[in-house]
C-alpha positions, 0 to 999 in steps of 0.5 A: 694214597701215593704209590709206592717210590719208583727208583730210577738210578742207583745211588750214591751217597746222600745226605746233610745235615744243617746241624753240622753247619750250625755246629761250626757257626757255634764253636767259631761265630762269637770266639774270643766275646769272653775276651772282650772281643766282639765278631760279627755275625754273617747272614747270606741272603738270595734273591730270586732278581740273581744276587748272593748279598751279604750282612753282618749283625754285631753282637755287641751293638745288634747293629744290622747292615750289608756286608762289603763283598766281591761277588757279582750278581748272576755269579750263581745263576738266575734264582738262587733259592738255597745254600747249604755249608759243608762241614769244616774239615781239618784234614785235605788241603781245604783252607781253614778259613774259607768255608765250602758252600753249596748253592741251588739255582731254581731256574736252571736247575743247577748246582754251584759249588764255592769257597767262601772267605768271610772278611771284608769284603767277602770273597765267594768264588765258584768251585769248578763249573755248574752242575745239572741236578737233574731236575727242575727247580731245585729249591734245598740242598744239604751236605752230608756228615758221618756215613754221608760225609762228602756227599750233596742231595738236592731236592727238585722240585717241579720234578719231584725227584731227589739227586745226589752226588759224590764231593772231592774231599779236598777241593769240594768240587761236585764230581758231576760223574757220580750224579744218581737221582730218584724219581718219586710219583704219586697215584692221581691228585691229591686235595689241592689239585694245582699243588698235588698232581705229581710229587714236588720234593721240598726239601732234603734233611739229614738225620743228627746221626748222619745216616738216614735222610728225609725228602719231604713230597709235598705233592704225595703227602709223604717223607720218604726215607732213605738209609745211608751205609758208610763207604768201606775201603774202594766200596763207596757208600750204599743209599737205599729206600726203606719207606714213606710216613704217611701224614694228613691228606692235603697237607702238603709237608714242606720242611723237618728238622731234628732234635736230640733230646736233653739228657734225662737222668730218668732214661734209661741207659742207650734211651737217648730220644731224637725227635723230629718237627713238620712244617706242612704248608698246606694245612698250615700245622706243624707235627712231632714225630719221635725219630727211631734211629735204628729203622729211620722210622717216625713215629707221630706224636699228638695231633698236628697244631695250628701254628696261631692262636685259637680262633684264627681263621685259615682263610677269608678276608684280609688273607691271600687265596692261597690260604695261611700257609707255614714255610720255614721251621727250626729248634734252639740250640738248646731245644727249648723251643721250636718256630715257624714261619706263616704266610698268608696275611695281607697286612704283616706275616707271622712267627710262631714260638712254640715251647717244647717237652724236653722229655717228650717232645711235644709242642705247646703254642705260646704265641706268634708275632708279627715278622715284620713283612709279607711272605717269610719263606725262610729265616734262621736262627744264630748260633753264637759259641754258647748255643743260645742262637741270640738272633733270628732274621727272617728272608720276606719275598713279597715285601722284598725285606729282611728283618732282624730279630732279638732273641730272649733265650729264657722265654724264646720270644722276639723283638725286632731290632731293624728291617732292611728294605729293598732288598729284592725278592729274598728268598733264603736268609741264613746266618754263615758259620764263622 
């Protein structure tokens, strides 16, 4: 059993929120289709080789191709593993049309803070200079919104620890200053002794509300919560650790997300559910939790499920040592379904749609299907001005591609529309907001 957290800073503001990137990418990505004008999506994709690379996808023609771009190749350190997107602003000096982009480099250990221009070509220019997170091996990062608003968490890896600091409103700029870190440990080892000897934090999450964020250890075999309180005047915002959810032994969760649920004429009045889904890598299921927004608490719902169809084994001929494991995982827009990334197969990797209880919030698998490569870290979905998320691409390190997919928004299946080769050992694959 982990031990309980051991804090080793104060704090400071922490916090993201994807939603309010995809958010921004909703209002603005296809603007003026109604018009008869087609914008092009944007996706930016990293390598662990030291390049940011760019692509667009025209909704119009689902065409998939590079993007012209000035941005040159070890500008964002040697393994940049993750971007996460501040929230547009319509205050500050910020030019409305650059977007602020956060970028973590696994192999320093930095953070790069840029200004990103999506036209042609692309302009990514570094925001002040690189700054330490602390730790080693940052692989997410989020932006804060709400009672998190200007603030940046990261997750270190190798480490185990959370580190957070303070944004310049206007600017963006990391305030390197402000820099505070949590250190998490756990007692002995855990079932998979190369994977959970210490705490290794996999990700950061903010809650929809914007005042409560997740670290998910897989290492310890907890999220740890943490309660965020809005600045007030010159008092700046109060982050505290208010406890863990437990999950399966040995199963090593990775990545969460959120989703509020449809509104029910049914509930009740303030009875407006938020749920959360698990990615855990190591016993490779995904989990639902309801999310209580006043105690940050997630409640488990039903067993884990197995993220294939029934029979599959987990491990065996045709399937890599380290077992299937699951990666990435994320909601439609409109909440309907739910996917996942699997890894594992030597011939052709996975993704898996689950449809989802709009009223309870539970999972039923419905199918998977091949991603196209070998080794879906990461993907993720479009998120078009009508909120249908009409595309997933999915980021293949060991087969070093990324691959476009056509999303049919009744059914939530998918049909592969190109894969890029060559693209080099591709380790995030996210659609830009507009």
């Amino acid at each position: 059993m982990p031990s309980p957290l051991r804090i080793t800073q104060g704090f400071v503001a922490l916090l993201s929120l994807f939603s309010g990137m995809t958010d921004a990418a909703s209002s603005n990505s296809q603007a003026g289709a109604g018009a008869g004008a087609s914008k092009d999506l944007r996706i930016l994709a990293t390598t662990y080789n030291g390049t940011v690379l760019p692509y667009s996808v025209d909704p119009s023609t689902s065409s998939f191709d590079a993007a012209p771009a000035n941005v040159a190749a070890k500008q964002f350190g040697q393994n940049p593993g993750w971007v996460c997107y501040a929230p547009s602003f319509s205050t500050g000096s910020r030019d409305a049309s650059r977007r602020i982009l956060y970028i973590a480099d696994g192999a320093s250990g930095n953070m790069f803070a840029a200004s990103l221009k999506s036209a042609d070509p692309l302009q990514l220019d570094p925001i002040g200079q690189p700054v330490s997170s602390k730790g080693q091996e940052p692989v997410s990062c989020s932006v804060g919104h709400g009672a998190s608003a200007n603030m940046l968490f990261v997750a270190n890896y190798g480490t185990g620890s959370l580190a957070y600091f303070h944004l310049d409103p206007k600017t963006g700029e990391i305030d390197e200053s402000s820099r505070q870190t949590y250190q998490f440990t756990r007692e002995g080892t855990g079932p998979v002794k190369d994977r959970q000897d210490h705490s290794y934090a996999h990700q950061t999450q903010i809650s929809p509300t914007g005042d409560w964020v997740y670290i998910c250890d897989l290492g310890a075999d907890v999220v740890h919560r943490f309660q965020i309180t809005a600045a007030k005047g010159q008092q700046a915002a109060k982050v505290e650790y208010k406890g863990d959810t437990k999950v399966d032994v040995g199963s090593g969760p990775r990545h969460i997300t959120f989703y509020p649920s449809l509104a029910d004429a049914s509930k009740k009045a303030g009875d407006d559910k938020m749920y959360a889904y698990l990615a855990s890598e190591l016993s490779s299921t995904v989990t639902a939790f309801e999310h209580d927004a006043a105690t940050g608490e997630l409640k488990q719902l039903g067993k884990p499920l197995y993220p294939f169809p029934a029979g599959t084994p987990l491990s065996g001929p045709g399937i890599l040592p380290t077992n299937r494991t699951t990666a990435e995982i994320e909601v439609s827009p409109d909440g309907r379904f739910v996917y996942v990334s699997n890894r594992g197969d030597k011939k052709e990797d996975h993704i898996t749609i689950f449809s989802r209880d709009a009223h309870q919030g539970t999972l039923r698998f419905e199918k998977w299907i091949g991603s196209g490569g070998l080794l879906p870290r990461h993907f993720s979905l479009s998120s078009p001005a009508d909120g249908t998320a009409g595309y997933l691409v999915s980021a293949h390190q060991d087969s070093q591609d990324l691959v476009l997919f056509k999303r049919n928004v009744q059914t939530g299946d998918l049909e592969k529309v190109k894969k890029i080769p060559d693209v080099g050992v591709v380790v995030y694959a996210g659609f830009l907001p507009a």
